[in-house]
DOSE-259087 format. One record per residue (C-alpha): x, z, y; residue in three letters. Coordinates in steps of 0.2 Angstrom, whole numbers, plus 5000, padded with zeros to 4 digits. Layout:
BEGIN
ATOM     X     Z     Y   aa
ATOM     X     Z     Y  Ala
...
***
This chain:
BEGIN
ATOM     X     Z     Y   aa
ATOM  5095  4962  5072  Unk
ATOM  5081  4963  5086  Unk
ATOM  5088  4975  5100  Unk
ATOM  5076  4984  5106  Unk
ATOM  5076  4997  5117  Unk
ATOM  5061  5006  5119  Unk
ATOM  5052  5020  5127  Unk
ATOM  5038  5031  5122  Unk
ATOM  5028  5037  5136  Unk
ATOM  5014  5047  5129  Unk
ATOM  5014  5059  5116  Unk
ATOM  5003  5052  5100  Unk
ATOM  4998  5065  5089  Unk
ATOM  5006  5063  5071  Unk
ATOM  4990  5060  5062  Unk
ATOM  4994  5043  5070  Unk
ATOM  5011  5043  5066  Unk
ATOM  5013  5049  5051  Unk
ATOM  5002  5037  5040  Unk
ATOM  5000  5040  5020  Unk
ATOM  5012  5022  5019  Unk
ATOM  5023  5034  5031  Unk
ATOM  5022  5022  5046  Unk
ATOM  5026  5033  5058  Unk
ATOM  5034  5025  5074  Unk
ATOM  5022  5009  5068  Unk
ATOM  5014  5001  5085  Unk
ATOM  5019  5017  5096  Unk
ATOM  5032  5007  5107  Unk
ATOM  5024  4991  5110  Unk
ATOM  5025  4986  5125  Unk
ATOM  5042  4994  5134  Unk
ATOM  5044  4978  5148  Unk
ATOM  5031  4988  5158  Unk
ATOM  5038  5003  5161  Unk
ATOM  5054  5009  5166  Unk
ATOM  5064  5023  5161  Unk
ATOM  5061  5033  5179  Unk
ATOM  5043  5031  5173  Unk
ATOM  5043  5043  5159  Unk
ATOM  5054  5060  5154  Unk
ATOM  5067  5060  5142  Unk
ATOM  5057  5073  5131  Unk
ATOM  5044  5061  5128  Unk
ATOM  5056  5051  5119  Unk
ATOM  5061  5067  5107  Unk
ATOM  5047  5069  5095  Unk
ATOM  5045  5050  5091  Unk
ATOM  5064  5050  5088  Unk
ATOM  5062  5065  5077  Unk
ATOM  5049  5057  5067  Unk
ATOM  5058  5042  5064  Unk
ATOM  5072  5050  5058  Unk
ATOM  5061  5060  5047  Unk
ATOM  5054  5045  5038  Unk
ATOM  5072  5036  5034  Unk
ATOM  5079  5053  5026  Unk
ATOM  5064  5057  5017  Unk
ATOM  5054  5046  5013  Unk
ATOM  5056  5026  5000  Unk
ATOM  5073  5028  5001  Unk
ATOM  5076  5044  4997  Unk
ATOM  5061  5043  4982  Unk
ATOM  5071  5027  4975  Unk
ATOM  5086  5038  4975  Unk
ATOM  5079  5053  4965  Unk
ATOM  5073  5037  4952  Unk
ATOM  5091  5031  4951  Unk
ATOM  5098  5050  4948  Unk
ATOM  5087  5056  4935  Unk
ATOM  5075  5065  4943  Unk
ATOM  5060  5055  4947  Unk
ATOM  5051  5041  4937  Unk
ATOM  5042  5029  4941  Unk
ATOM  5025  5024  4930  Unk
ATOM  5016  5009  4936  Unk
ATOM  5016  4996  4949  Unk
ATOM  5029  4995  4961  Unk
ATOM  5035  5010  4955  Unk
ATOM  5038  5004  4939  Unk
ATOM  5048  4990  4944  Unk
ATOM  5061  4999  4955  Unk
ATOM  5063  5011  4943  Unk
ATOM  5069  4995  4930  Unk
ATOM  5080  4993  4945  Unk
ATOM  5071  4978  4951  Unk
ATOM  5073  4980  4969  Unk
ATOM  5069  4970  4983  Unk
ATOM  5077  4971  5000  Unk
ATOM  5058  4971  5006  Unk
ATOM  5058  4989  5000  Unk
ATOM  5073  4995  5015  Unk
ATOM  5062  4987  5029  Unk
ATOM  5056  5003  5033  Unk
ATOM  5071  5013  5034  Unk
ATOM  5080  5002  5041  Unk
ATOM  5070  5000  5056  Unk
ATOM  5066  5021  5058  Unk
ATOM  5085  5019  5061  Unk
ATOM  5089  5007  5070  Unk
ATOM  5073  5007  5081  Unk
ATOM  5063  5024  5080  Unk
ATOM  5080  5035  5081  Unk
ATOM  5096  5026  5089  Unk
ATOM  5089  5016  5105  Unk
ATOM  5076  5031  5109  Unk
ATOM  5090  5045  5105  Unk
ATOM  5103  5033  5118  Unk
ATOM  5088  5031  5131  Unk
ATOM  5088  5052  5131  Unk
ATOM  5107  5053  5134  Unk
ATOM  5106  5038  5148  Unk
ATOM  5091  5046  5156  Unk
ATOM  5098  5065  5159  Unk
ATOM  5116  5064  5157  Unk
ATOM  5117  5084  5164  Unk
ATOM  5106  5090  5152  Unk
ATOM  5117  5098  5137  Unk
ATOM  5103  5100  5127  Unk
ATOM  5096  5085  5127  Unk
ATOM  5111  5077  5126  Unk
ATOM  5118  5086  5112  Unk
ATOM  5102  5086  5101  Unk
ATOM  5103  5065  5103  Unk
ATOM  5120  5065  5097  Unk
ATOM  5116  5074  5081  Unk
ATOM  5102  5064  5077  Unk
ATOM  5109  5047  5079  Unk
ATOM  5127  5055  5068  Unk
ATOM  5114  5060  5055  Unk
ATOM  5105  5042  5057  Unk
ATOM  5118  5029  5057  Unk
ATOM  5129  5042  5044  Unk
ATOM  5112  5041  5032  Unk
ATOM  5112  5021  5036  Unk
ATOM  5133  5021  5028  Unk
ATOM  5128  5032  5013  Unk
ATOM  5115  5021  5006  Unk
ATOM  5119  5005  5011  Unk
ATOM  5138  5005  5015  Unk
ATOM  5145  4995  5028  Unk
ATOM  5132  4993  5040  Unk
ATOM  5132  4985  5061  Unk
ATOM  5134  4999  5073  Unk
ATOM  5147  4998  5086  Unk
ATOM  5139  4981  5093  Unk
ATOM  5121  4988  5092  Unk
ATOM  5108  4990  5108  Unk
ATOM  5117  4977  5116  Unk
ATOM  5107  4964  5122  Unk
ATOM  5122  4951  5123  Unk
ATOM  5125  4954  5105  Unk
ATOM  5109  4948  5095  Unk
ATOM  5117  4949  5079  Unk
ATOM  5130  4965  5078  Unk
ATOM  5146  4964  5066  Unk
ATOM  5143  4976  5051  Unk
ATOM  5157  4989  5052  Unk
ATOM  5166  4997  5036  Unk
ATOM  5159  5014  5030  Unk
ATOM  5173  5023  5033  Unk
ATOM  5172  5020  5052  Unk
ATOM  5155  5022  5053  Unk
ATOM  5158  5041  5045  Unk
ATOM  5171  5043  5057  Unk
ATOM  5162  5035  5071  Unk
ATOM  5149  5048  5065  Unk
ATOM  5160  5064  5065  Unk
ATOM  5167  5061  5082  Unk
ATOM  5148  5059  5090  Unk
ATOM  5144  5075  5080  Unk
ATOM  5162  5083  5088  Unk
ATOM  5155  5078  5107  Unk
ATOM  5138  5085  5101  Unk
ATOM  5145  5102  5097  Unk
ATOM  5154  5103  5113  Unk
ATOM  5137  5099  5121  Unk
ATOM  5125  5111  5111  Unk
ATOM  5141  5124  5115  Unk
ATOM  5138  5122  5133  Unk
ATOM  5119  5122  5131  Unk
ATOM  5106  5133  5136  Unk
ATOM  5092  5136  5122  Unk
ATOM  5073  5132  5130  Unk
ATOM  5059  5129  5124  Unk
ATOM  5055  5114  5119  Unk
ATOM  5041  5109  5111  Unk
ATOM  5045  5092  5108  Unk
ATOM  5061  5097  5096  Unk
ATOM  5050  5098  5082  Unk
ATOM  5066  5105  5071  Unk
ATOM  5071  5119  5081  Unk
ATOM  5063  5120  5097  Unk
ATOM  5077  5118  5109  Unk
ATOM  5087  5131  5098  Unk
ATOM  5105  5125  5105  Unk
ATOM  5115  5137  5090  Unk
ATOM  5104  5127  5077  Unk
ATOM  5106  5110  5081  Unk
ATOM  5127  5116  5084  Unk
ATOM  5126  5124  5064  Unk
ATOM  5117  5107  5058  Unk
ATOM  5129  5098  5066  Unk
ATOM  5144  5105  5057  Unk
ATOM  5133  5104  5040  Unk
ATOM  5131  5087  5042  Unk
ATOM  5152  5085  5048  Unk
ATOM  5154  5094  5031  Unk
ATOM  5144  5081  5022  Unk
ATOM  5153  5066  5029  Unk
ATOM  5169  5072  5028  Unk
ATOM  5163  5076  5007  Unk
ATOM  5157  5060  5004  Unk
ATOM  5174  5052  5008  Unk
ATOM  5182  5062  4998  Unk
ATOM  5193  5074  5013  Unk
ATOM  5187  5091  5003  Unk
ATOM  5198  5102  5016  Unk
ATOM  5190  5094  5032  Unk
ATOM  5174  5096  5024  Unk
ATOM  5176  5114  5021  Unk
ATOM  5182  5119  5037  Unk
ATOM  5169  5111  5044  Unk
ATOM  5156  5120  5034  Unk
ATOM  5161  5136  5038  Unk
ATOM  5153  5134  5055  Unk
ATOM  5137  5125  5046  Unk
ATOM  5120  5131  5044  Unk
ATOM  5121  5149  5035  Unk
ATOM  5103  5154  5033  Unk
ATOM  5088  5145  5025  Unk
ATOM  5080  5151  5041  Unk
ATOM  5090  5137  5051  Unk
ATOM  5088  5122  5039  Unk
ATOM  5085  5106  5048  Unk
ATOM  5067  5103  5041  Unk
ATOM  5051  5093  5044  Unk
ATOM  5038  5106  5044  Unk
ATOM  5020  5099  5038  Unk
ATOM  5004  5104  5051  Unk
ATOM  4987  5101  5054  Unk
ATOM  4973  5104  5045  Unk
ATOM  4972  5104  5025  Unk
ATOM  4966  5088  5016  Unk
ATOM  4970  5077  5032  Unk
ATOM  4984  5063  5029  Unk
ATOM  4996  5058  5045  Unk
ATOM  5006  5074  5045  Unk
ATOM  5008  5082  5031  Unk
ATOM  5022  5083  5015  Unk
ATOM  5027  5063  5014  Unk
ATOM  5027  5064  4995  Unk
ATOM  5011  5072  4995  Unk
ATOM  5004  5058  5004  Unk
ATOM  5010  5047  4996  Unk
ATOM  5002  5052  4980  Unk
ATOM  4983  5053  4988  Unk
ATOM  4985  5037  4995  Unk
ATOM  4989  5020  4989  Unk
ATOM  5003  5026  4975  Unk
ATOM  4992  5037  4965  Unk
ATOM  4999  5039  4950  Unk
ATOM  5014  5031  4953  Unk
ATOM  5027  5042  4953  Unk
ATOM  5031  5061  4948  Unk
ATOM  5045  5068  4938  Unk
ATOM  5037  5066  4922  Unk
ATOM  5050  5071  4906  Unk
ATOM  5066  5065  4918  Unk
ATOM  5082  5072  4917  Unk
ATOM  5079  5085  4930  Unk
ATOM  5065  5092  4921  Unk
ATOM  5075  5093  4904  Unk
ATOM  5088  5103  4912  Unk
ATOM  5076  5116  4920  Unk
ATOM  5069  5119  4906  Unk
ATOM  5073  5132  4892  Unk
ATOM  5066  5120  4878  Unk
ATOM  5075  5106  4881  Unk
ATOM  5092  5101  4872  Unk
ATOM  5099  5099  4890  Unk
ATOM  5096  5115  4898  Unk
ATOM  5104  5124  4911  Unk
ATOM  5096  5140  4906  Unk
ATOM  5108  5155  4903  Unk
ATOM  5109  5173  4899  Unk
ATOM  5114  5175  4918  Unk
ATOM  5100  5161  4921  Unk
ATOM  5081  5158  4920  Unk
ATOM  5075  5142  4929  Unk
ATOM  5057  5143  4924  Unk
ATOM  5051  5144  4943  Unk
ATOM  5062  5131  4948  Unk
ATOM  5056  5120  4933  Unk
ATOM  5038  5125  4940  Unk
ATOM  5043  5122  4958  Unk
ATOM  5051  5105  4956  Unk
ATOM  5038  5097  4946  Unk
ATOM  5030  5083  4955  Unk
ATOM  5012  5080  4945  Unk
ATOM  5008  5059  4948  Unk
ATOM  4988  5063  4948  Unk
ATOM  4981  5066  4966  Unk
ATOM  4969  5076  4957  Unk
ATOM  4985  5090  4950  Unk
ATOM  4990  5103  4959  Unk
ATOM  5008  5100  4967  Unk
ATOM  5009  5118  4974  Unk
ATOM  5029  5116  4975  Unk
ATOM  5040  5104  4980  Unk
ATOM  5025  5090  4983  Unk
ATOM  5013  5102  4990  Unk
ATOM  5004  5096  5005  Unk
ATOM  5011  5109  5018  Unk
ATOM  5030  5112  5008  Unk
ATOM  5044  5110  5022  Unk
ATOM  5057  5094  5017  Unk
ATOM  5074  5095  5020  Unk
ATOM  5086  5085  5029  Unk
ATOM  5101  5095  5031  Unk
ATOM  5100  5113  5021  Unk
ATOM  5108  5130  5016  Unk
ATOM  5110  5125  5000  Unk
ATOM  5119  5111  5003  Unk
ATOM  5131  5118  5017  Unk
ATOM  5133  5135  5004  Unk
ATOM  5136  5121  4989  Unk
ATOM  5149  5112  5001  Unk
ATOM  5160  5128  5004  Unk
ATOM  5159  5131  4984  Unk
ATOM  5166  5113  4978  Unk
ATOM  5179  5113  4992  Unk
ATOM  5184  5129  4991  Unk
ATOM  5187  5125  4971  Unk
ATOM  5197  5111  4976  Unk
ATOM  5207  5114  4990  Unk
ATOM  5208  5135  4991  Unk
ATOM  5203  5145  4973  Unk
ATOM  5193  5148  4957  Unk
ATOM  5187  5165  4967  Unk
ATOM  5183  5158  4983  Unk
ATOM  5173  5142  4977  Unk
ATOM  5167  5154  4964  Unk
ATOM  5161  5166  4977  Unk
ATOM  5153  5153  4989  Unk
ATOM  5142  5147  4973  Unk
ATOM  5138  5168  4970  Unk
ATOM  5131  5168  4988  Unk
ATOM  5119  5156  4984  Unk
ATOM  5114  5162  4967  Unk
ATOM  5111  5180  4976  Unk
ATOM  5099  5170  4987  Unk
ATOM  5091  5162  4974  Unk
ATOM  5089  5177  4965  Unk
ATOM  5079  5184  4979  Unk
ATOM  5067  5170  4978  Unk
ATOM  5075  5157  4987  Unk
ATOM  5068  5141  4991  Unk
ATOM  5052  5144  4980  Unk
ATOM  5034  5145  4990  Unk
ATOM  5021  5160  4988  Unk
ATOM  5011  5149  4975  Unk
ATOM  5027  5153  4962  Unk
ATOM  5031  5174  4969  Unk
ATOM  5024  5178  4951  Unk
ATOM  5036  5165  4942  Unk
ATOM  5052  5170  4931  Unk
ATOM  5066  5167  4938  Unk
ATOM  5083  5175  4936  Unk
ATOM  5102  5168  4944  Unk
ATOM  5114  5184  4940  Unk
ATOM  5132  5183  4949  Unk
ATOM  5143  5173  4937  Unk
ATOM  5160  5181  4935  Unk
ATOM  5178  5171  4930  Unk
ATOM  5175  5175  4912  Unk
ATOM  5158  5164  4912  Unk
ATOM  5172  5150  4913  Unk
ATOM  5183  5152  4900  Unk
ATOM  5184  5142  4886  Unk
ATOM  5170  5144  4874  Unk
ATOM  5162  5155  4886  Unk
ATOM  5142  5152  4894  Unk
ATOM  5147  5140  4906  Unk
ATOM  5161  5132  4898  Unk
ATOM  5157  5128  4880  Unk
ATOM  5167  5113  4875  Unk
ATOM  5185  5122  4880  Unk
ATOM  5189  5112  4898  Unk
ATOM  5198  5120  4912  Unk
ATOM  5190  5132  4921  Unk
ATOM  5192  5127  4937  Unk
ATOM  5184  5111  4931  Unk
ATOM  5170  5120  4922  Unk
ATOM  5166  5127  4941  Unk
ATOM  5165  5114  4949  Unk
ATOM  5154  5105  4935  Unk
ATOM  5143  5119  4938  Unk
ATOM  5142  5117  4956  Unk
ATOM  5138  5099  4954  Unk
ATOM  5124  5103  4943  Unk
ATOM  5116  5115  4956  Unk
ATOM  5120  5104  4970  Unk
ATOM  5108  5093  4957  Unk
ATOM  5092  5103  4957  Unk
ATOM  5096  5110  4975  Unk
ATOM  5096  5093  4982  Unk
ATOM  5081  5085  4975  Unk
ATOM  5069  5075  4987  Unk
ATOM  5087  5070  4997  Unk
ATOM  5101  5059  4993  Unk
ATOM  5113  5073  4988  Unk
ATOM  5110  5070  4969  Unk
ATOM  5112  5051  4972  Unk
ATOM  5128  5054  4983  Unk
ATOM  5137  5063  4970  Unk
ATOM  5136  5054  4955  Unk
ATOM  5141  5040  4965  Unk
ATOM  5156  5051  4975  Unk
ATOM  5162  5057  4958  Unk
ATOM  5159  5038  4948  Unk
ATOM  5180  5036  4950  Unk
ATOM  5190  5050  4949  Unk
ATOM  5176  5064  4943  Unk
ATOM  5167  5059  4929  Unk
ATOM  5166  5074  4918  Unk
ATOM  5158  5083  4933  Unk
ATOM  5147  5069  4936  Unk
ATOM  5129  5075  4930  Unk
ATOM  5124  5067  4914  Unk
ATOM  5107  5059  4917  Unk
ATOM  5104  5044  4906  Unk
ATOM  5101  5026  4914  Unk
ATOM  5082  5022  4916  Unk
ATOM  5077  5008  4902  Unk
ATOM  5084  4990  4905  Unk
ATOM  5097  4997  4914  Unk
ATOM  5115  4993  4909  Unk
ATOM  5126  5002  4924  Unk
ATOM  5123  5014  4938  Unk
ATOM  5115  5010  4956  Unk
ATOM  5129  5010  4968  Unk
ATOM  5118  5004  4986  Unk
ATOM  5102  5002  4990  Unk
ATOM  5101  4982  4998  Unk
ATOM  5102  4976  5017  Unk
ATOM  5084  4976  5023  Unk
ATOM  5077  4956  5022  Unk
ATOM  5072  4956  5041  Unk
ATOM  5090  4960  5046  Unk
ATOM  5095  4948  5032  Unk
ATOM  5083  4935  5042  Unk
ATOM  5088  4940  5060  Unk
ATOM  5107  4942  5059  Unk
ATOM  5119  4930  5057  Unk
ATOM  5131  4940  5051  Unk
ATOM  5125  4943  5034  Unk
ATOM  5119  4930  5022  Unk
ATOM  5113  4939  5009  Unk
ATOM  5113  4957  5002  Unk
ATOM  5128  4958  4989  Unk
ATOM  5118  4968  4975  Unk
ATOM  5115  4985  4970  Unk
ATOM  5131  4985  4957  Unk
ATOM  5142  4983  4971  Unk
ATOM  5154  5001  4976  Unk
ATOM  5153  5005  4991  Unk
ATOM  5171  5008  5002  Unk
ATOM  5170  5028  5001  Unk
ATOM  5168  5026  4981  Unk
ATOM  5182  5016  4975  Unk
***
């Protein structure tokens, strides 16, 4: 691994740092050795940090994981091929670097230069929990307690488990931080503008998340309760600019008027199928209508379409929701409290929906329709519990299948089906394999230049093999 750490001492527009092959930190850090830290404030560092992050949470990775759930398909070229589940460790350069060197050393450089500032500190503990927890998801044990050391070229990977719990206790000093904190304004946060009770909410969201993922469904829960409770305080990366101009805009967007036109959309995939009220698959109801969802999610491969929803050029992307936090409280409530409670959390979120939640003013004239479910719904033979199953099971299936369609465009969807592989498989979504394939992804590979640069890792292990939290 290069350790780097490096300083960004003037602010660069994000037309230059967010390019249509979404290299956002490329070349902005070049030269650190002539500068010192004193040199520069520790704000300067923020935005860069920011966009970094941005990229590795939604950006190749996150596509490649929406190919490998059933939501997105790939059609030609590259594309194509990771699709067929041909992929090379080439493809995790990118987010492997947006971690590792956009987020972590910057977000470490803040804390170093103004130790005082609560803020500031407590916004850079967030972000590198959410990086380095992002880095365990997808690629499993990964090198983090040695890191940014320049004694240490090559860092030992450390299990997944400890990274998530290295994760939740940098988040647990964060929240103690951001409680102590001052809001400002700050115009570098580009999430939240120095909000201190946002980053604090997100923090607990993204607790809750870890804590889900390895399977502690009480922790997570607890932890949720404090998370983000609003769409208004997602943790988002809000496209500006001026219309038509790459560089800062929605990353699948650009990536569909630049080089991978054509490429990639979401075609007849699973996703569509169960949106849709044609389809032999659908999740549509006498309590529910998805037909502006279906229209919202649609991800058109032609630069020349429309993609006024999910892919629109200006449409927000999220990192660390409402929907999530909401669908977090529903399945650990089933789990761990009651059928009413975890049936009343999901409620919340289907009153919000049914408000228009989530879809953009290009879909205000849409159908859509998300009535409060009550127990009945769950008994056997009943809308949502057909084939006879427990209800309490029949619950929590259906919270899986909304966390589904609410995660698209993040890892959510790919977490799960992965989470549940084990010990859930009736609630596990049931979205076919793409063609060629013969089992499920399980990781996405090592990236080939820390493959090349550290000795500790001779080759990436595969795609098939399950990750710790999994077994």
């Amino acid at each position: 691994m290069r350790i780097f750490i490096k300083t960004l001492f003037v602010m660069v527009s994000l037309s230059i740092l967010l390019t249509s092959c979404e290299k956002m930190v490329e070349g902005i850090n070049e030269n650190p050795n002539n500068l010192v830290q004193a040199d520069i404030e520790a704000r300067l560092l923020l935005t860069g940090a920011q966009l970094a992050n941005i990229v590795a949470q939604t950006a190749h990775m996150a596509r490649i994981s929406g190919m490998y759930s059933g939501q997105l398909i790939g059609f030609q070229s590259l594309q194509a091929n990771i699709y067929g589940y041909s992929l090379s460790t080439v493809e995790s350069n990118q987010t492997w670097s947006r971690i590792y060197v956009g987020c972590i050393p910057n977000v470490r450089a803040i804390r170093d230069m103004v130790p005082d500032d609560d803020l500031m500190v407590g916004i850079s503990k967030v972000m590198e929990a959410h990086a380095i927890g992002t880095a365990a998801t997808i690629f499993g044990d990964v090198p983090y307690t040695e890191i940014n050391n320049r004694d240490i070229p090559d860092p030992v990977f450390d299990s997944q488990v400890s990274v998530f719990t290295a994760a939740i206790a940098l988040l647990d000093d964060a929240i103690l931080d951001l409680g102590a904190a001052d809001s400002r304004g700050l115009d570098e946060d580009i999430h939240f503008s120095g909000d201190a009770d946002q980053w604090m909410a997100a923090a607990y969201t993204l607790k809750a998340r870890y804590y889900l993922q390895m399977k502690n469904y009480g922790a997570a829960y607890t932890a949720a309760g404090n998370g983000i409770s609003s769409y208004t305080d997602n943790y988002s990366f809000f496209p500006i600019g001026s219309a038509g101009i790459l560089g800062d805009k929605n990353l699948t967007w650009t990536l569909l008027q630049g080089s991978r036109e054509g490429d990639l959309g979401t075609g007849n995939s699973y996703l569509m199928s169960i949106l849709s009220d044609t389809s032999t698959f659908s999740r549509n109801n006498p309590k529910t209508v998805e037909d502006a969802r279906f229209q919202y999610c649609e991800v058109i491969e032609s630069p020349s379409a429309d993609n006024l929803g999910i892919a629109a050029e200006f449409e927000p992307m999220e990192l660390v929701s409402f929907e999530e936090n909401t669908l977090i409280l529903a399945e650990c409530a089933a789990r761990t409290v009651d059928f009413n409670t975890g049936l009343g959390h999901l409620n919340d979120l289907r009153a919000w929906l049914n408000t228009g939640g989530r879809l953009n003013e290009a879909f205000a004239d849409s159908t859509y329709q998300y009535d409060a479910y009550v127990a009945a719904d769950f008994d056997s033979g009943d809308i949502e519990n057909p084939d006879g199953i427990d209800p309490t099971r029949a619950l929590l299936r259906e919270i899986i299948e909304e966390r589904y369609v609410s995660g698209f465009g993040t890892f959510m969807p790919y977490n799960d089906v992965r989470r549940l592989g084990a010990s859930d498989t009736d609630l596990i979504v049931p979205f076919p394999l793409n063609p060629g394939g013969t089992q499920q992804p399980q990781r996405m590979p090592y990236a080939e230049d820390e493959i090349d640069s550290n000795s500790n890792l001779d080759a990436d292990p595969g795609l098939y093999v399950v990750t710790e939290v999994n077994q």
